[in-house]
PDB file of N, CA, C and O in Angstrom, chain B, residues numbered from 101:
ATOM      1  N   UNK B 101     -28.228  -5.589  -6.281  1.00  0.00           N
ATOM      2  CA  UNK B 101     -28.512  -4.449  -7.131  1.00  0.00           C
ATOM      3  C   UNK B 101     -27.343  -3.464  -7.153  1.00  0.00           C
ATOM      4  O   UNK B 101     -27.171  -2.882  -8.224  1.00  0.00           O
ATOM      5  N   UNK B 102     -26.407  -3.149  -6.020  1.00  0.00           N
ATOM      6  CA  UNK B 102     -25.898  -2.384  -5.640  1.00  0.00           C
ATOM      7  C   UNK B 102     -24.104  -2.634  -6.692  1.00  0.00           C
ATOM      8  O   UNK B 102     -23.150  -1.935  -7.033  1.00  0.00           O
ATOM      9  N   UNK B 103     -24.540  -4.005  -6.812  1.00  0.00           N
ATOM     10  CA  UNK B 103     -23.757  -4.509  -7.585  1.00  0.00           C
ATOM     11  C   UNK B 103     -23.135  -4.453  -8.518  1.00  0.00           C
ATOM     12  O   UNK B 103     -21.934  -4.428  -8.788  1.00  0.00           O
ATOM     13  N   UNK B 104     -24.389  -4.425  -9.231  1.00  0.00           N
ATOM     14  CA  UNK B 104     -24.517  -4.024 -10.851  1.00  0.00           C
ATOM     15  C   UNK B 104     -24.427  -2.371 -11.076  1.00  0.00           C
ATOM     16  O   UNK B 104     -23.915  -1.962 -12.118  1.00  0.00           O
ATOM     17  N   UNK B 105     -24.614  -2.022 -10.709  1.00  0.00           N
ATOM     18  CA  UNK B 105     -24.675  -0.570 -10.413  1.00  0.00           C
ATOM     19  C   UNK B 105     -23.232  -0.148 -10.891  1.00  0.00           C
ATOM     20  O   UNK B 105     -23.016   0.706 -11.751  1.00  0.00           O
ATOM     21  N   UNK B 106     -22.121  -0.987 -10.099  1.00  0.00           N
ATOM     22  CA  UNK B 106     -20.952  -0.434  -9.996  1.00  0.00           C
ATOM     23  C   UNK B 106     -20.378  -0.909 -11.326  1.00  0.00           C
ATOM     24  O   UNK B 106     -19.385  -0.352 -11.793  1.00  0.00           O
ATOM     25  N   UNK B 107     -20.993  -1.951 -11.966  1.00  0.00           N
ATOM     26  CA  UNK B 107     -20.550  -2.020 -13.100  1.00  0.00           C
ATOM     27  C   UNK B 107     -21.334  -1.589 -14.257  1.00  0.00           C
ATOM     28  O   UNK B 107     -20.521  -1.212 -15.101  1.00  0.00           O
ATOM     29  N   UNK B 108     -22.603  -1.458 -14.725  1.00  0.00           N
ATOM     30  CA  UNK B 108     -22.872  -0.645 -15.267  1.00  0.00           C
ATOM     31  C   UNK B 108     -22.772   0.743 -15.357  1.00  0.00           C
ATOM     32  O   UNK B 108     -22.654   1.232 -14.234  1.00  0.00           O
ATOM     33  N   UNK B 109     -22.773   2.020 -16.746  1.00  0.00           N
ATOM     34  CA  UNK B 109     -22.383   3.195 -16.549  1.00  0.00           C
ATOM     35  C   UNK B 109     -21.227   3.455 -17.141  1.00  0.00           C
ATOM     36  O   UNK B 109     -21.111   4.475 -17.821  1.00  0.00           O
ATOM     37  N   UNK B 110     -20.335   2.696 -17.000  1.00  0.00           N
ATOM     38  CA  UNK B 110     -18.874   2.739 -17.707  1.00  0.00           C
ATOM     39  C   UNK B 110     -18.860   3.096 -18.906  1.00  0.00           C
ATOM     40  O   UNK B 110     -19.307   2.321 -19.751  1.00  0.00           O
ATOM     41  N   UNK B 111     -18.548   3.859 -19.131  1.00  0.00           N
ATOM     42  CA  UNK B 111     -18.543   4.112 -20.791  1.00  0.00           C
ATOM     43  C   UNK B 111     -16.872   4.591 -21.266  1.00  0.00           C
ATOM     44  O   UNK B 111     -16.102   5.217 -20.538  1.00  0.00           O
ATOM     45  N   UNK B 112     -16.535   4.039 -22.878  1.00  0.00           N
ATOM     46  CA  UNK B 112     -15.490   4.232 -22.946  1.00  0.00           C
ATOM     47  C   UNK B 112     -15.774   4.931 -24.478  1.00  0.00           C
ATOM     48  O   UNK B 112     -16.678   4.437 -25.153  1.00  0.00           O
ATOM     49  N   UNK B 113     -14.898   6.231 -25.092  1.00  0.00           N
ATOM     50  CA  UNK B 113     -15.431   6.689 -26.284  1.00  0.00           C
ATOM     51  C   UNK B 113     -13.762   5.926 -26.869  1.00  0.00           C
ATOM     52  O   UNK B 113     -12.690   5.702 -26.307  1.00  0.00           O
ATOM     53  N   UNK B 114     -14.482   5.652 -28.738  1.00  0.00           N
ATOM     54  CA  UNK B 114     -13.780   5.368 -29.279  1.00  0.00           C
ATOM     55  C   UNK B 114     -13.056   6.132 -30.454  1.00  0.00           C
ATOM     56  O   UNK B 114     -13.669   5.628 -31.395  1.00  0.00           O
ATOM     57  N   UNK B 115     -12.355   6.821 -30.909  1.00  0.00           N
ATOM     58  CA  UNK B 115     -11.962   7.707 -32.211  1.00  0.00           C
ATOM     59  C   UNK B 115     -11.572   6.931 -33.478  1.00  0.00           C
ATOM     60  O   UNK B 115     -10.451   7.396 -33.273  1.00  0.00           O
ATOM     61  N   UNK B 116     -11.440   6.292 -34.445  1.00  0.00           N
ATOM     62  CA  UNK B 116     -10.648   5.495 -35.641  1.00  0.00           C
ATOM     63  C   UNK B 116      -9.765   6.687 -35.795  1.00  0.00           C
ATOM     64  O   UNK B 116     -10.351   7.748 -36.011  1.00  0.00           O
ATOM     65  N   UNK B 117      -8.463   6.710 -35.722  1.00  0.00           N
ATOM     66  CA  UNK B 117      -7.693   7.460 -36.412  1.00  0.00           C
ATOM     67  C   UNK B 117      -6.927   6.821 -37.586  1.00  0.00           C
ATOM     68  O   UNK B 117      -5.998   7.441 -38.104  1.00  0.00           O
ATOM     69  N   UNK B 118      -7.313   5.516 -38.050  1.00  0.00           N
ATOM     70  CA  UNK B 118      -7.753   5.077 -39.534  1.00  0.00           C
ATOM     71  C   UNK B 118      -8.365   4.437 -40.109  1.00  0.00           C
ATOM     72  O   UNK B 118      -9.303   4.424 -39.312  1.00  0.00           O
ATOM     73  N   UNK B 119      -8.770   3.669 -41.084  1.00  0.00           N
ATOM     74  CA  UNK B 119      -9.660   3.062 -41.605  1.00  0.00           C
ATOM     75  C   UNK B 119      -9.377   1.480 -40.685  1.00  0.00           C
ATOM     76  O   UNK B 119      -8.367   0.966 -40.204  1.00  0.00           O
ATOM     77  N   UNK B 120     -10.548   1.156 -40.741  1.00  0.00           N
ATOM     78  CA  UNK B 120     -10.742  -0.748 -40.426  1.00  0.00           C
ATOM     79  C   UNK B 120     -10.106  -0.703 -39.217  1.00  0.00           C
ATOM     80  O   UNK B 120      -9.566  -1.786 -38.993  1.00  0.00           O
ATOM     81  N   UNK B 121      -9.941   0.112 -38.329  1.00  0.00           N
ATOM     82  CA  UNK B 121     -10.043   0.019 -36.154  1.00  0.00           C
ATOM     83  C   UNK B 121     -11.416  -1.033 -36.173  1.00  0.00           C
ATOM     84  O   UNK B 121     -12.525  -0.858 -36.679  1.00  0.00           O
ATOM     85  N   UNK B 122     -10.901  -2.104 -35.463  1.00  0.00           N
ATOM     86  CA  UNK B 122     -11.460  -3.304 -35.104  1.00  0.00           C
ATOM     87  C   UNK B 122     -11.802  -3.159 -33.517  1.00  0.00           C
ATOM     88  O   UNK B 122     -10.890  -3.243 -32.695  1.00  0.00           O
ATOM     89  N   UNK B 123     -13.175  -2.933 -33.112  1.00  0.00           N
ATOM     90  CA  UNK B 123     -13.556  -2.945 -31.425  1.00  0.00           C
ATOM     91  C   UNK B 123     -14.213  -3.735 -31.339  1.00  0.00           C
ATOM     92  O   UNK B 123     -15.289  -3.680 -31.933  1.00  0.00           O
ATOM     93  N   UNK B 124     -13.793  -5.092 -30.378  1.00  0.00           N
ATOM     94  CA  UNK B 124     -14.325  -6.302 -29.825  1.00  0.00           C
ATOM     95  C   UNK B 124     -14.451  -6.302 -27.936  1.00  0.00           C
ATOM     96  O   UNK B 124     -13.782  -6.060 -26.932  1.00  0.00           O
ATOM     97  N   UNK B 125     -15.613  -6.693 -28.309  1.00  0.00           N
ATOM     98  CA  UNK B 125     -16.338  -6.289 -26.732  1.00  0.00           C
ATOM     99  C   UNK B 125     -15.971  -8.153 -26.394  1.00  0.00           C
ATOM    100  O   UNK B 125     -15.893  -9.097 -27.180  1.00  0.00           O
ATOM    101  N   UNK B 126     -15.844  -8.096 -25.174  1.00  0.00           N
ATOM    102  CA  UNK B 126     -15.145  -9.281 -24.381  1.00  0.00           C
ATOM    103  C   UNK B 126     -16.241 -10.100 -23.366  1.00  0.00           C
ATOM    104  O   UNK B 126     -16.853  -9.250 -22.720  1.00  0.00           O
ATOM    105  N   UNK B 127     -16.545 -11.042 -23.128  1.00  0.00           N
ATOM    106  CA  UNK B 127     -17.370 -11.613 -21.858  1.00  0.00           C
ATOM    107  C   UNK B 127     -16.929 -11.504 -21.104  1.00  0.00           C
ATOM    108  O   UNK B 127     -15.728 -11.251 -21.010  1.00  0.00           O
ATOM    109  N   UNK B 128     -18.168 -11.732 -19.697  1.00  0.00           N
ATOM    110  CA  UNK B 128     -17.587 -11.906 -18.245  1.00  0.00           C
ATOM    111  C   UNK B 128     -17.803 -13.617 -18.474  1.00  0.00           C
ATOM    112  O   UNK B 128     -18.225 -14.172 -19.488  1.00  0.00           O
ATOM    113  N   UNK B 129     -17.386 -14.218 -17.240  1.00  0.00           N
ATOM    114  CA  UNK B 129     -17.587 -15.203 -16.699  1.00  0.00           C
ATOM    115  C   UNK B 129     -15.721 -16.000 -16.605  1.00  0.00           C
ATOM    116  O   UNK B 129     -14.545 -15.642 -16.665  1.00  0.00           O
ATOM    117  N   UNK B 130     -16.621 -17.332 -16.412  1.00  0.00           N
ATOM    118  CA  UNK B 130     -15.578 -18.506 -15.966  1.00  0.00           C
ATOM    119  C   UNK B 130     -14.674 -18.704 -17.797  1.00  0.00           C
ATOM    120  O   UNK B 130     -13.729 -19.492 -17.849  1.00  0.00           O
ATOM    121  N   UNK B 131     -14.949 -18.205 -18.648  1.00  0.00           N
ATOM    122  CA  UNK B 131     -14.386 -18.225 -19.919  1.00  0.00           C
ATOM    123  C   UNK B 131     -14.765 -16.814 -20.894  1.00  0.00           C
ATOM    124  O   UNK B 131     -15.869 -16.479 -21.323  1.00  0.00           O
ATOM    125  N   UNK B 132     -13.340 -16.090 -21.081  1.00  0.00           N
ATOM    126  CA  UNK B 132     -13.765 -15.093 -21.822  1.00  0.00           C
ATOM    127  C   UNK B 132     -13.621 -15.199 -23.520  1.00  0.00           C
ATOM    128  O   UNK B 132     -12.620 -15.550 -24.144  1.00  0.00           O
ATOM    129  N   UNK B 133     -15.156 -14.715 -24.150  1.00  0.00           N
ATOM    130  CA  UNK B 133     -15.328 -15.075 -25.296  1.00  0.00           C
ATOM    131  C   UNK B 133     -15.626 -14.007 -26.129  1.00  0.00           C
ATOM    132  O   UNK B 133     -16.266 -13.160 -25.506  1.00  0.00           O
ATOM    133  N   UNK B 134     -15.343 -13.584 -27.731  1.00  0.00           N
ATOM    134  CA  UNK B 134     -15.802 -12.229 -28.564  1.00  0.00           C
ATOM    135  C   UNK B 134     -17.260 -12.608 -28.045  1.00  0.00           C
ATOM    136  O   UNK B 134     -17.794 -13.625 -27.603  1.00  0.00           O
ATOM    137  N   UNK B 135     -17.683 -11.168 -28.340  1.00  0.00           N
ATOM    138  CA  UNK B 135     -19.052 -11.414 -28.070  1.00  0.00           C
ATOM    139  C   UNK B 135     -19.691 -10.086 -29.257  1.00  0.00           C
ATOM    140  O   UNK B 135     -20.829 -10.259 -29.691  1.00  0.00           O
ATOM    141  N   UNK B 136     -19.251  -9.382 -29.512  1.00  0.00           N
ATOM    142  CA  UNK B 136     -19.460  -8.350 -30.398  1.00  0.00           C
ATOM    143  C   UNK B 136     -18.353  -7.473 -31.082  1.00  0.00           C
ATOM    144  O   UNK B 136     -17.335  -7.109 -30.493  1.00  0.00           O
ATOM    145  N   UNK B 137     -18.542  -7.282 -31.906  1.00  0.00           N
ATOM    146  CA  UNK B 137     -17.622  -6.580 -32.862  1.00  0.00           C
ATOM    147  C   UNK B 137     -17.918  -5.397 -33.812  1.00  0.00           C
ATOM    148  O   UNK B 137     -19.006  -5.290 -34.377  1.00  0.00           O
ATOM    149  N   UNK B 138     -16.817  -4.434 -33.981  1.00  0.00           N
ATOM    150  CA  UNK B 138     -17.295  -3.776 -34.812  1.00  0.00           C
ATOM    151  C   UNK B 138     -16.163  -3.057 -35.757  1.00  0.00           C
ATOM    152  O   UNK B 138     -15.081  -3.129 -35.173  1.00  0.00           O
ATOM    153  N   UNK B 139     -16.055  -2.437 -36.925  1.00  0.00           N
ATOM    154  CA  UNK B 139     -15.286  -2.034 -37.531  1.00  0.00           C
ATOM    155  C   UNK B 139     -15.661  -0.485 -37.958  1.00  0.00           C
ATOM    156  O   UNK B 139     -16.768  -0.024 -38.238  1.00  0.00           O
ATOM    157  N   UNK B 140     -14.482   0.114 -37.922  1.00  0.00           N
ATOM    158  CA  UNK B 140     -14.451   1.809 -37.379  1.00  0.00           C
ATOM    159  C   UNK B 140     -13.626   2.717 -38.674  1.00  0.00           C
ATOM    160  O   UNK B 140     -12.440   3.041 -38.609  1.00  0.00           O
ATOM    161  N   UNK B 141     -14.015   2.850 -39.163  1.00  0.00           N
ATOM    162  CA  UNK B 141     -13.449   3.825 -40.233  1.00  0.00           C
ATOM    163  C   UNK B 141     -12.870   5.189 -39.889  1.00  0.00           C
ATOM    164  O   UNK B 141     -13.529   5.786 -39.038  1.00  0.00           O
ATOM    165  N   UNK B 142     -11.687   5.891 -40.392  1.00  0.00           N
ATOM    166  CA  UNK B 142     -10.983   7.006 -39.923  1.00  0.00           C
ATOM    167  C   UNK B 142     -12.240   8.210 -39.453  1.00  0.00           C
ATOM    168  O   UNK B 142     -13.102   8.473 -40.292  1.00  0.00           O
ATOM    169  N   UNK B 143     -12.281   8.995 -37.897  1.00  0.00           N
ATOM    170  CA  UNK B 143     -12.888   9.944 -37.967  1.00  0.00           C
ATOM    171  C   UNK B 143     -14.240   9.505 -37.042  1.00  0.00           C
ATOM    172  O   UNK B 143     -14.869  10.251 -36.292  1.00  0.00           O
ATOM    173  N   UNK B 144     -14.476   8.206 -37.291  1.00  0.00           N
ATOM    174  CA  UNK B 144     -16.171   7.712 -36.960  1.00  0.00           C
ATOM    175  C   UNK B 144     -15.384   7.114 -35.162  1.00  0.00           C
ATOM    176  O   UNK B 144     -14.269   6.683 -34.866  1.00  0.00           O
ATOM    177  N   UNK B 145     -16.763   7.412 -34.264  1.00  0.00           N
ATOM    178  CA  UNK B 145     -16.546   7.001 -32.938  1.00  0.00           C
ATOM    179  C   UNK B 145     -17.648   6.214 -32.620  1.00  0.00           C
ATOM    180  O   UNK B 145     -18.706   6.067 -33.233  1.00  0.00           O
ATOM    181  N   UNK B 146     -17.208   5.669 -31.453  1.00  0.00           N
ATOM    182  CA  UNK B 146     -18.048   4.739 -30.913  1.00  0.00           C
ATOM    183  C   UNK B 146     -18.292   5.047 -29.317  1.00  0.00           C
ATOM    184  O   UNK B 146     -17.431   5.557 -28.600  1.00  0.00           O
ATOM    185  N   UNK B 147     -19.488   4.689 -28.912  1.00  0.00           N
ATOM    186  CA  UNK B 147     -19.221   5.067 -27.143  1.00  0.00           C
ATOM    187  C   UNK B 147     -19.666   3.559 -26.716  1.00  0.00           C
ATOM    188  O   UNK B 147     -20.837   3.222 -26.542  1.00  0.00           O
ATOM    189  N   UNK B 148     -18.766   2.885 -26.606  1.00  0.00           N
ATOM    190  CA  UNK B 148     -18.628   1.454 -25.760  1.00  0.00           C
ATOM    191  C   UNK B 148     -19.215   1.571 -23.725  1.00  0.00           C
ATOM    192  O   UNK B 148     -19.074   2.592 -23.051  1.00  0.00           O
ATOM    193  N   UNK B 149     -19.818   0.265 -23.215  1.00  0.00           N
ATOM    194  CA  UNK B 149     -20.364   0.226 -22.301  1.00  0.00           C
ATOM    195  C   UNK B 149     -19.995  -0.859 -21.573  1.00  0.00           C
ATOM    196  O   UNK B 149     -20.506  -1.932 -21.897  1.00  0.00           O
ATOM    197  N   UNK B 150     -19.150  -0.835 -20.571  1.00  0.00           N
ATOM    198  CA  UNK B 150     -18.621  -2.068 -19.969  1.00  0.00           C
ATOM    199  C   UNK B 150     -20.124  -2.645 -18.735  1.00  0.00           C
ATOM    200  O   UNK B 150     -20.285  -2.039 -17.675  1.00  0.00           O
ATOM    201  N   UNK B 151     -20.835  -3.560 -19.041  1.00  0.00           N
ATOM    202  CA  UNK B 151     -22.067  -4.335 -18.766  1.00  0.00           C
ATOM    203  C   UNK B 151     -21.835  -5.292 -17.889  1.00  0.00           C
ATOM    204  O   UNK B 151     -20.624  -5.435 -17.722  1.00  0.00           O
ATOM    205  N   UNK B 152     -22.526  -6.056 -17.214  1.00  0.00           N
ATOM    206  CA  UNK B 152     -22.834  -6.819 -16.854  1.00  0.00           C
ATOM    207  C   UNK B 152     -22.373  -8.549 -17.234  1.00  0.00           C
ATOM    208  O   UNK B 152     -22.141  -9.560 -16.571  1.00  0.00           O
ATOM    209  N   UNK B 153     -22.413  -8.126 -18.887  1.00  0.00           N
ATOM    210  CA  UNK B 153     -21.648  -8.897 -19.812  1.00  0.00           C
ATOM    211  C   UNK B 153     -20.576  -8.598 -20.790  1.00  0.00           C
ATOM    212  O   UNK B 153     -20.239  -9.269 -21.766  1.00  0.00           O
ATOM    213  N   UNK B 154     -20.206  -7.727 -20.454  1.00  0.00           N
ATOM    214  CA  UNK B 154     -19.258  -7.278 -21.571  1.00  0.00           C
ATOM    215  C   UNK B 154     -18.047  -6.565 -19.743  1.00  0.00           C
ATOM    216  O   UNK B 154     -18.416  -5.806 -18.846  1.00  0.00           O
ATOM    217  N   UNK B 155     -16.676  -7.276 -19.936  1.00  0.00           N
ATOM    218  CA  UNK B 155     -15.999  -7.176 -19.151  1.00  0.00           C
ATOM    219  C   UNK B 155     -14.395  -6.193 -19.496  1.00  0.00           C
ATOM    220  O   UNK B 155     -13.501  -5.631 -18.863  1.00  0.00           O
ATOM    221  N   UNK B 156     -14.828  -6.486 -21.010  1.00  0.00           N
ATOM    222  CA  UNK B 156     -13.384  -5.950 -21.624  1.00  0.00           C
ATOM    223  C   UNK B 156     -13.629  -5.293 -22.855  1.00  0.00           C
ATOM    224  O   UNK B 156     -14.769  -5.350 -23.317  1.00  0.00           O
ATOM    225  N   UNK B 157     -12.855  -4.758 -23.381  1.00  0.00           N
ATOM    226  CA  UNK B 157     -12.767  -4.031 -24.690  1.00  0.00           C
ATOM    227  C   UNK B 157     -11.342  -4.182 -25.444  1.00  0.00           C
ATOM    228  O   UNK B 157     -10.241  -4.125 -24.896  1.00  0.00           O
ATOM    229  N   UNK B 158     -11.599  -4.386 -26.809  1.00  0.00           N
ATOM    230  CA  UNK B 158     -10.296  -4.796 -27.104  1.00  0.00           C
ATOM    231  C   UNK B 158     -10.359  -4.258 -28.496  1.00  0.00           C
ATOM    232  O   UNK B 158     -11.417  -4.404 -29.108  1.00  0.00           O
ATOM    233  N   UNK B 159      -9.080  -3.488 -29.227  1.00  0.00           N
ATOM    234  CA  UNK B 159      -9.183  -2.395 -29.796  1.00  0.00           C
ATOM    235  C   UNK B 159      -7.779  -2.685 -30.862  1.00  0.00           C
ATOM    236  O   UNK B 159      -6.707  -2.498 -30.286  1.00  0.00           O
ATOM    237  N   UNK B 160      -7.685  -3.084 -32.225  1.00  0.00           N
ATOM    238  CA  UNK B 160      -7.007  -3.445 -32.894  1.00  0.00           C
ATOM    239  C   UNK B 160      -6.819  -2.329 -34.198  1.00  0.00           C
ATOM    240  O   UNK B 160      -7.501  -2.450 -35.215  1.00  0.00           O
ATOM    241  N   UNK B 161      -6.031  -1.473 -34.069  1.00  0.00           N
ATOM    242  CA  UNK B 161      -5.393  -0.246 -35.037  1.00  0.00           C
ATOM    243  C   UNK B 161      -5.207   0.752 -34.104  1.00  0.00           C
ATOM    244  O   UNK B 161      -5.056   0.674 -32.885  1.00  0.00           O
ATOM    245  N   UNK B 162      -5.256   2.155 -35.203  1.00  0.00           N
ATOM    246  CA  UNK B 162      -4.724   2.976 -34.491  1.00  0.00           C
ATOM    247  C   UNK B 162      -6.434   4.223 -34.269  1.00  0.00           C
ATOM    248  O   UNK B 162      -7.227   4.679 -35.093  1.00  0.00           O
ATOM    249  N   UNK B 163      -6.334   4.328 -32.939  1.00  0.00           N
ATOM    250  CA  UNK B 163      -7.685   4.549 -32.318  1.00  0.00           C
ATOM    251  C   UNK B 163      -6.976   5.837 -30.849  1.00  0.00           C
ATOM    252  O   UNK B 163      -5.918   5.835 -30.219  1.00  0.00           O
ATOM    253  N   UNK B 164      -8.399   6.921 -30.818  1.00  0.00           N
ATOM    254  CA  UNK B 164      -8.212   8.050 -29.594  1.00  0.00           C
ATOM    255  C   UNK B 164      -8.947   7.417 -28.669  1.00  0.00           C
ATOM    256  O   UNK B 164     -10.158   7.431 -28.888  1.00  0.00           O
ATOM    257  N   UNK B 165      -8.445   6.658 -27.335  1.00  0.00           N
ATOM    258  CA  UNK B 165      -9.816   6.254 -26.470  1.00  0.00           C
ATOM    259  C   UNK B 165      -9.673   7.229 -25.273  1.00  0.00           C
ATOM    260  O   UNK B 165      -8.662   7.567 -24.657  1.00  0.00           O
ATOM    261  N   UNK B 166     -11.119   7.624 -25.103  1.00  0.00           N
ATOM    262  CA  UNK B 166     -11.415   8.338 -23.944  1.00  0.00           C
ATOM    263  C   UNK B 166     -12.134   7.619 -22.652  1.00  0.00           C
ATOM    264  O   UNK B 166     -13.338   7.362 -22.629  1.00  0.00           O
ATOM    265  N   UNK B 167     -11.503   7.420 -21.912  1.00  0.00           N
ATOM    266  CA  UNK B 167     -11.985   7.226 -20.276  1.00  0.00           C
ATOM    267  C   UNK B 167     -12.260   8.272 -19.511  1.00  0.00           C
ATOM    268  O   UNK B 167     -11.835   9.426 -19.543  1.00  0.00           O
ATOM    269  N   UNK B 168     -13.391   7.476 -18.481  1.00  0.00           N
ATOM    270  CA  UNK B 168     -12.906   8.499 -17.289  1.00  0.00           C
ATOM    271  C   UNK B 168     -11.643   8.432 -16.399  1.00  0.00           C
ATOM    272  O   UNK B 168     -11.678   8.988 -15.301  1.00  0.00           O
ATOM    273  N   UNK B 169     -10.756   7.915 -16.723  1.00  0.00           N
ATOM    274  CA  UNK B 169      -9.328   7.817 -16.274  1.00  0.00           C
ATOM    275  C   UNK B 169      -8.151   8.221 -16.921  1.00  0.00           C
ATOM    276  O   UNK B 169      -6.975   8.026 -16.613  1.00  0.00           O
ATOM    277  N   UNK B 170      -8.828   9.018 -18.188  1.00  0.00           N
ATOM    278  CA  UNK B 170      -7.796   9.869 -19.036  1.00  0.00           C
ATOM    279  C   UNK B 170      -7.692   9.562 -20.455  1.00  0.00           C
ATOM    280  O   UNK B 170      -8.726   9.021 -20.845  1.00  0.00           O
ATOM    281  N   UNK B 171      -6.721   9.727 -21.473  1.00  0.00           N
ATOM    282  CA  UNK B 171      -6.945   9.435 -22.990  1.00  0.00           C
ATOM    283  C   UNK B 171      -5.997   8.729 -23.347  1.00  0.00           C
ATOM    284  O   UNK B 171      -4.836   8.940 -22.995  1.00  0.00           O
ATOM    285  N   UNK B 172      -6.391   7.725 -24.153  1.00  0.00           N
ATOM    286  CA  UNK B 172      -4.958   6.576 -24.587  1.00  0.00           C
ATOM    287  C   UNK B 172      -4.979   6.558 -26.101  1.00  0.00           C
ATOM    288  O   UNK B 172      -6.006   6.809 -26.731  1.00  0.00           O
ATOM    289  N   UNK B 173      -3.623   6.201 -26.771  1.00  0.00           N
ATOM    290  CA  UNK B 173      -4.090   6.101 -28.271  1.00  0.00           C
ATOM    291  C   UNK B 173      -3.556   4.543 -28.384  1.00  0.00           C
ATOM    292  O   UNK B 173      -2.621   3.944 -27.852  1.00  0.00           O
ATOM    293  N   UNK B 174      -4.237   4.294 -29.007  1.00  0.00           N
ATOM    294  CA  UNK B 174      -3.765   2.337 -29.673  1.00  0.00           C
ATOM    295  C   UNK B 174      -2.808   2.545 -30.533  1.00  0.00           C
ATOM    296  O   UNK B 174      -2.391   3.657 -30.857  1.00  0.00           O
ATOM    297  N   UNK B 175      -2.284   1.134 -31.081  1.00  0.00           N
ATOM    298  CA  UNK B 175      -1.578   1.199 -32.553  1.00  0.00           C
ATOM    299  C   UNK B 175      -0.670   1.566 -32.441  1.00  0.00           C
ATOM    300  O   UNK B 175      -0.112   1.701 -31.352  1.00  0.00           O
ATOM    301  N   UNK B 176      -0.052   1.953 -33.878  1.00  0.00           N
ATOM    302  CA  UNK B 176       1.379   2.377 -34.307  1.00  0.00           C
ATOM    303  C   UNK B 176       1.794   3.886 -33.571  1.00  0.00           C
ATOM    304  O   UNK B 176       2.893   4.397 -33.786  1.00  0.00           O
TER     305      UNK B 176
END
């Protein structure tokens, strides 16, 4: 239990700072596979959840991401 714990909770916010930011959520296991997707228009956010099954996040344009480990921008 104590387990899951440490990986659930994670949350990562997403910003589009333009049209068509592509966020693809990643599997866990012995093979990592898309598992969800989504497309982000300039302005619109997302609050992503690193799970149990979802191990990665993967973020294609130009995007504001907020962690609890500080703020990154994607892209150009």
């Amino acid at each position: 239990m104590e387990e899951n714990l440490s990986v659930l909770g994670k949350y990562v916010t997403i910003k589009a700072l333009e049209n068509g930011v592509n966020v693809i959520g990643l599997t866990r296991g012995k093979d990592t596979k898309f598992h969800h997707t989504e497309k982000l228009d300039k302005g619109e956010i997302l609050i992503a959840q690193f799970t149990k099954h979802t191990s990665a996040i993967k973020i294609r344009g130009k995007a504001l991401i907020l962690t609890e480990y500080g703020e990154l921008t994607s892209g150009d």
